[in-house]
C-alpha positions in Angstrom: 268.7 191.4 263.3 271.6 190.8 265.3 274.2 187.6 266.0 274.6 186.4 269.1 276.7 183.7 270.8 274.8 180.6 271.2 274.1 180.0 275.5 275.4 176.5 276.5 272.5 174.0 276.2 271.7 172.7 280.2 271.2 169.5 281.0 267.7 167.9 280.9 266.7 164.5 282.6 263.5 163.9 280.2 266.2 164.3 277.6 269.1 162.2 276.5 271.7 164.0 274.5 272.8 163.4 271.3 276.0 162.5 272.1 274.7 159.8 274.1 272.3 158.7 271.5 274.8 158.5 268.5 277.8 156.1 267.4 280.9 158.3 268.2 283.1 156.5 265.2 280.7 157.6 262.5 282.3 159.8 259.9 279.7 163.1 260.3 280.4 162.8 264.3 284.1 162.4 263.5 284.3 165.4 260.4 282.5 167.8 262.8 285.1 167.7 265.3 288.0 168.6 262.4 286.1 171.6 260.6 286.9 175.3 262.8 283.1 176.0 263.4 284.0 179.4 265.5 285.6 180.7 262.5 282.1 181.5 261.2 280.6 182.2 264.3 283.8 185.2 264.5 283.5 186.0 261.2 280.0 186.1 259.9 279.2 188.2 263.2 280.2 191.1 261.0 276.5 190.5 258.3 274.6 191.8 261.0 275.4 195.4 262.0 272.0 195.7 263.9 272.6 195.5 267.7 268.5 195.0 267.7 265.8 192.9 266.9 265.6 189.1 266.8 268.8 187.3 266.5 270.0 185.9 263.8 270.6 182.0 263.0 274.1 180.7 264.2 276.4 180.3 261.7 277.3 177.1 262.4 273.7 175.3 262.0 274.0 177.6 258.5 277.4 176.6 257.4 276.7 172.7 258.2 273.0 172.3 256.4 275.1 173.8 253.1 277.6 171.6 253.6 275.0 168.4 254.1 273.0 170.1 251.3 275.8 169.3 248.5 277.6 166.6 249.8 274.2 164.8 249.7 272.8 166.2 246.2 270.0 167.9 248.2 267.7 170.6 247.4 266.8 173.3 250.4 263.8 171.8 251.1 265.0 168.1 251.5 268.4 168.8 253.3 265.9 170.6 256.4 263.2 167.3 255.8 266.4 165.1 256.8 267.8 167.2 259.1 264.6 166.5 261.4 265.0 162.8 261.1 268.7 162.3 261.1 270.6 162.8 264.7 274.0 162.4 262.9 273.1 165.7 260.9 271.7 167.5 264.0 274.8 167.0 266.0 276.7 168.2 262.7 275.4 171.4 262.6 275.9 171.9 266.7 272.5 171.0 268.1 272.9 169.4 272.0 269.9 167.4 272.1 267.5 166.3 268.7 265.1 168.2 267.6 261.9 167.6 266.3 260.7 170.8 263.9 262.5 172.8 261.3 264.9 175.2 262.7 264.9 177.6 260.0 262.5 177.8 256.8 264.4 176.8 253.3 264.5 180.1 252.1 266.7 181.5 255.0 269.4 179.6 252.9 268.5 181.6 250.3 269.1 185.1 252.1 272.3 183.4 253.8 273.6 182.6 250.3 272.9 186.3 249.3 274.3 187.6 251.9 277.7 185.7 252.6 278.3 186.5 248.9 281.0 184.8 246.6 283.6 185.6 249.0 281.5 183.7 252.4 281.0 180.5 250.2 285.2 180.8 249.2 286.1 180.3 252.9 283.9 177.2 252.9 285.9 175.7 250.6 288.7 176.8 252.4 287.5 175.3 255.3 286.8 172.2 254.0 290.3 171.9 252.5 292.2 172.6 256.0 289.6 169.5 257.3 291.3 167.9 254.5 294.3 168.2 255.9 293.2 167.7 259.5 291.8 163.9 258.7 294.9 163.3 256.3 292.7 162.7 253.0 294.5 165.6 251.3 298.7 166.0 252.2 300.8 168.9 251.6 302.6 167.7 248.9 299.5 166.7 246.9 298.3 170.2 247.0 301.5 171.6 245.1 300.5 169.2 242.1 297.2 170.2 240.5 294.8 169.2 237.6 293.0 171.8 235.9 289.9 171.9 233.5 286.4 173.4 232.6 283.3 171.5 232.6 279.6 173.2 232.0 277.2 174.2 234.4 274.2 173.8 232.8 271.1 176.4 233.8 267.8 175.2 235.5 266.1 176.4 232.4 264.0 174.7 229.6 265.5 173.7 226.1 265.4 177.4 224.4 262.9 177.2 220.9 261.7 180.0 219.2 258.1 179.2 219.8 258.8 179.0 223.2 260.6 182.2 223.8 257.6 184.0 221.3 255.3 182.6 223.4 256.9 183.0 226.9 257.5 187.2 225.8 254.1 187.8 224.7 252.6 185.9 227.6 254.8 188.2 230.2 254.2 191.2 228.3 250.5 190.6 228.7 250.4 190.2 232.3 252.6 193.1 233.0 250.4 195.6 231.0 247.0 193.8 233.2 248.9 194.4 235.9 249.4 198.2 235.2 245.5 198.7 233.9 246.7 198.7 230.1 244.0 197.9 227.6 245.6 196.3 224.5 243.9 196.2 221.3 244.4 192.4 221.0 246.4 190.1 223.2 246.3 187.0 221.4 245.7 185.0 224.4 243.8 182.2 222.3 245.6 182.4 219.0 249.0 182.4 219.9 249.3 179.3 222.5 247.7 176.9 219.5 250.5 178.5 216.8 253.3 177.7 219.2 252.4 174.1 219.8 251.4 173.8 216.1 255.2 175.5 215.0 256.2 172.4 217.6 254.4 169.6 215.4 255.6 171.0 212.0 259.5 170.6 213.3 258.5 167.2 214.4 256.9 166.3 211.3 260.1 167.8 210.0 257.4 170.6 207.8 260.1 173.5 207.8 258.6 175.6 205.7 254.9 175.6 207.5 256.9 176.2 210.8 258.8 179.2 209.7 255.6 180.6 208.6 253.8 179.9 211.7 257.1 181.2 213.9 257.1 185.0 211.4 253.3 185.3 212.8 254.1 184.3 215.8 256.8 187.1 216.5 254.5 189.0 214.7 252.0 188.4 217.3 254.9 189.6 220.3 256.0 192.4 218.4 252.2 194.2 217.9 251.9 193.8 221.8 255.4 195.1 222.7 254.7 198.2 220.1 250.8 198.5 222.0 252.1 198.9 225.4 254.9 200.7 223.9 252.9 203.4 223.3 250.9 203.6 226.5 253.6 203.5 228.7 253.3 206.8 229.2 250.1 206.4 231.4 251.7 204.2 233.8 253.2 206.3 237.2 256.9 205.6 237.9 257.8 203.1 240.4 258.8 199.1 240.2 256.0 198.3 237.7 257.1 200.8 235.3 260.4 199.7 236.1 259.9 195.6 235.3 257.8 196.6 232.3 260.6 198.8 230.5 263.6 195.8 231.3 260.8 193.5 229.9 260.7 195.2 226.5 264.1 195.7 226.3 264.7 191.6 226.7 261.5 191.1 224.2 263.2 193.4 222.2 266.6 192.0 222.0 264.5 188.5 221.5 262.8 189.7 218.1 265.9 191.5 216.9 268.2 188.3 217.7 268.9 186.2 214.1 270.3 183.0 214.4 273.9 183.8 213.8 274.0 186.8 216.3 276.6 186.9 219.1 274.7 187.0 222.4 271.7 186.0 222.0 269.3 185.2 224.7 268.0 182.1 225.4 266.1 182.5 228.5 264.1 185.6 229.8 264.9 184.8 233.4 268.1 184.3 232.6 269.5 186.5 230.1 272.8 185.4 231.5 272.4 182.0 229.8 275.7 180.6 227.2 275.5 178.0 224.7 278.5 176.6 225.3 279.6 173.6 222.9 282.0 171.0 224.1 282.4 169.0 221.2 280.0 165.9 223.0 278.5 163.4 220.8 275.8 162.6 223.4 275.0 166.9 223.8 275.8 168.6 221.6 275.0 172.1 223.2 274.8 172.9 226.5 272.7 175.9 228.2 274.4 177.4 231.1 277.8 179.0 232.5 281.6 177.4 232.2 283.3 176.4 235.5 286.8 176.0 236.4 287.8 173.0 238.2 291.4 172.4 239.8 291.6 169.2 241.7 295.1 167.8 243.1 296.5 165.0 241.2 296.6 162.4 243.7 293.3 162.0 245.0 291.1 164.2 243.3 290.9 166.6 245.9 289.0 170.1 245.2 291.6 173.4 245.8 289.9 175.5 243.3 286.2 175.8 241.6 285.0 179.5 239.8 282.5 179.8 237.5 283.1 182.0 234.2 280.7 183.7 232.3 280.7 184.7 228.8 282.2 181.2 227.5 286.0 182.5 227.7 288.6 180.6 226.5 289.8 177.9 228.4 293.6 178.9 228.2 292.6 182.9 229.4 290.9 181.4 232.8 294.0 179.5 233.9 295.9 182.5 235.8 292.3 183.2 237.5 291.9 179.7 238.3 295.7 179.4 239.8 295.5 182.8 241.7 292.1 180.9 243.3 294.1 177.7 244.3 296.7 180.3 245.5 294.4 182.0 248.0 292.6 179.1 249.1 295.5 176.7 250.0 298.0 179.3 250.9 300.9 178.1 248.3 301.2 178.4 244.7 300.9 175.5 242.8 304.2 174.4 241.5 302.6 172.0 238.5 299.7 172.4 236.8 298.2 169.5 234.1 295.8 170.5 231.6 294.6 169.5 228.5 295.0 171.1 224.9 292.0 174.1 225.4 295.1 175.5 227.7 297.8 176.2 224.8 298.3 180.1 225.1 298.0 180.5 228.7 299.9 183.3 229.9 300.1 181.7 233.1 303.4 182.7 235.3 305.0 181.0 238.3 303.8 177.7 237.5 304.9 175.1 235.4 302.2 173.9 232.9 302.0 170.8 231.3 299.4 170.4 228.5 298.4 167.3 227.2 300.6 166.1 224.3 303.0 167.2 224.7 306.6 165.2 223.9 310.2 166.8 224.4 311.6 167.8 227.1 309.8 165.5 230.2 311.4 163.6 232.6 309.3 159.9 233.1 308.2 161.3 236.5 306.3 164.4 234.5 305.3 161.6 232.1 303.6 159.6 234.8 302.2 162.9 236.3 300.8 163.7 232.4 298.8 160.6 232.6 297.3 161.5 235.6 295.8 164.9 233.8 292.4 162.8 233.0 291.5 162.2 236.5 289.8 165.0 236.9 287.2 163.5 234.4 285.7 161.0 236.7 285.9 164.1 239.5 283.5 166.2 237.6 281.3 163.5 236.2 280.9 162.4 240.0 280.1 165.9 241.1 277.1 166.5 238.6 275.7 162.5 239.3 276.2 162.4 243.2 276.4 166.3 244.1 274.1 168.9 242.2 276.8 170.5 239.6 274.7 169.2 236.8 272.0 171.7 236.9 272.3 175.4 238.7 268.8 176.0 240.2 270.6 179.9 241.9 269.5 183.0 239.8 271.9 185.3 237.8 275.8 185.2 237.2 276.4 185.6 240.9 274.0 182.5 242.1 276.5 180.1 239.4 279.7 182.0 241.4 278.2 180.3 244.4 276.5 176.9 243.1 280.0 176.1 242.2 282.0 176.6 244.8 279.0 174.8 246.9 279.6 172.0 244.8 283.4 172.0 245.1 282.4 171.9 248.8 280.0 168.9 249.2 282.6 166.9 246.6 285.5 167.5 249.7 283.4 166.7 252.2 282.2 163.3 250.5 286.2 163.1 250.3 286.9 163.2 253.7 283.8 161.0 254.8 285.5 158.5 253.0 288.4 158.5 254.2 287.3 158.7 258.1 285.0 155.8 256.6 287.6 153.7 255.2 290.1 154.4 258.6 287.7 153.3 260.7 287.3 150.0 258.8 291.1 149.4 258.4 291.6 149.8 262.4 288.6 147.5 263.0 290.0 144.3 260.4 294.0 145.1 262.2 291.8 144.7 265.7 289.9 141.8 264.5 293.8 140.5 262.9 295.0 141.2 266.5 292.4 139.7 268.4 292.6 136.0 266.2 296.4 135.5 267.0 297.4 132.7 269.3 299.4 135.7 271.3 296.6 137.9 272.3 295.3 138.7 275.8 292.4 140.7 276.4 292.2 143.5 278.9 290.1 142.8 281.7 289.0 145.9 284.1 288.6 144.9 287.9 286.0 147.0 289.8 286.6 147.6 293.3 
């Protein structure tokens, strides 16, 4: 697979382009002409070093349907479903006249994803920021005064249970050894499926003690099949099945050995990556998923940073990360950062840091800029309810790296649209101010 330059689109008469068929003030028209799409055609040339074979998709049409994709809240599936229908999101992504089937299948969004990497989906932030800057939404002062906090990331995963887990292990195992020819003495494909949901009722009835008991034979029940195949392994040839099955029982084995106060435990066998990260909520009081960074500029709310961090770290350690990240992506360092009481014990340098609280020594203007520090609340809060940072449907640690910076990207780009939106409106009410005064003279055009 190679990339090559997209040919200029001739001109068709049974065709009208979609320039001609489009409002040339909307915002997606106006946005598309502000982002640098030959950046990524230059620079994405380089993830295909094949000079054969079929080429590749442009970059553009890639880089746009990721940006539509989370400044709309869509899934993979639904952002190509709209693209078909909508001419505003064709044109977006470069297409000369509309088309009427897919131009790529969803999960070519997937391989892009994989193969851009964390540092592909950094320079569409950055790209989004410099559009920023282009449309006047974001100013260069504003980006020298940041906000910074963490929010969770929860995983696309189902509320972890004991049963569940017990059940979900054993099931896998099971498969795994049919797949390999394995007879087991006993699988427990009727017995166990009736304990889990009858350990379920007992919690609800709030019977502890009968669902303890039926959880021990329940792990009971995982642990005989893990130590079954255990011992046949032997039989089965090496290659990937041998492969799967020996990560499997080391994850089922981790599962059974795991107590309830253990450090790292595993809450998800698709995701062993999983935290339970507690926030102090009323409303959730746990969360399953990965901790993100967030640095926003003060005045407007603007996105310069976003970076997930795994493990759960401590909010005041991933402040020098988050900084060097705004650093890189904006080109200056920012000279004040606001952040809330997790931060004390930073070790930040180069920045001044104000954390919430805090009393001596400020100035009223740092005062007023202090107060500003919980704007960055309603900025997350709208990313997770209008763009998709509520739930991370990417696998593994590197699909959150991504997932968030996607999101940091779609919340821009609902930024800048607007602003273009809410230009356009204020130059339409000064015309429609201009034209009702007593003064005014229209233009008229003579023809020859």
């Amino acid at each position: 697979m190679k990339h090559r330059p997209r040919p200029p689109e001739q001109a068709d008469l049974l065709r009208p382009r979609l320039v001609d068929m489009i409002d040339g003030r909307h915002e997606l028209v106006r946005l598309a002409a502000l982002i640098d799409w030959s950046w990524f055609e230059r620079e994405w040339a380089g993830f295909f070093p094949a000079g054969e074979g079929r080429p590749a998709t442009h970059p553009r049409l890639v880089a746009g349907l990721m940006y539509l994709q989370h400044a709309y809240g869509l899934s993979d599936e639904a952002v190509l479903a709209r693209w078909v229908e909508n001419p505003y999101f064709q044109h977006f992504t470069g297409e000369t006249f509309f088309q009427h089937r897919l131009p790529i299948h969803p999960s070519s969004l997937s391989r892009w994803r994989g193969r851009i990497g964390e540092e592909g989906v950094e320079w569409l932030l950055t790209k989004t920021i410099e559009a920023g800057r282009a449309s006047g939404a974001v100013s260069e002062r504003s980006l020298a005064e940041v906000a910074v906090d963490t929010t969770v990331m929860e995983k696309a995963i189902a509320h972890p249970t004991d049963s569940r887990l017990y059940e979900k292990a054993r099931h896998s195992l099971v498969a795994l050894a049919g797949k390999a020819g394995i007879a087991l003495r006993q699988t427990y494909n009727r017995l166990a499926p009736r304990l889990a949901a009858r350990a379920g009722r007992h919690a609800h009835a709030r019977q502890f003690r009968r669902m303890r008991k039926a959880l021990r034979t329940l792990k009971g029940y995982t642990g005989r099949v893990l130590r079954d195949i255990r011992r046949k392994l032997g039989a089965v040839p090496e290659g990937r099945l041998r492969r799967q099955m020996e990560e499997r029982m080391v994850l089922v084995t981790r599962l059974l050995r795991q107590t309830p106060k253990s450090a790292g435990k595993l809450y998800a066998l698709h995701e062993p990556e999983v935290d339970c990260i507690s926030k102090g909520k009323a409303r959730i009081r746990f969360e399953f998923g990965t901790k993100v960074s967030v640095a926003t500029t003060l005045t407007g709310g603007f996105v310069v940073g976003m970076r997930s961090m795994p493990g759960n770290p401590y909010d005041g350690h991933t402040l020098p990360d988050t900084l060097q990240q705004v650093e890189t992506l904006t080109g200056q360092l920012p000279s004040l950062a606001v952040v809330d009481r997790g931060y004390r014990g930073h070790g930040a340098h180069g920045t001044t840091v104000l954390i919430s609280g805090t009393r001596r020594g400020l100035t009223p203007h740092l005062r007023k800029l202090l107060r500003r520090r919980s704007a960055i609340e309603p900025e997350i809060g709208h990313m997770k309810s209008d763009g998709l940072l509520a739930r991370c449907a990417l696998k593994g640690t590197i699909g959150d790296a991504l997932y968030a910076v996607l999101c940091g990207c779609g919340h821009n780009i609902r930024k800048i649209l607007a602003h273009l939106r809410t230009l356009l409106i204020a130059l339409l009410g000064a015309l429609i101010q201009k034209m009702g005064r007593p003064d005014y003279q229209p233009v008229t055009i003579q023809t020859a």
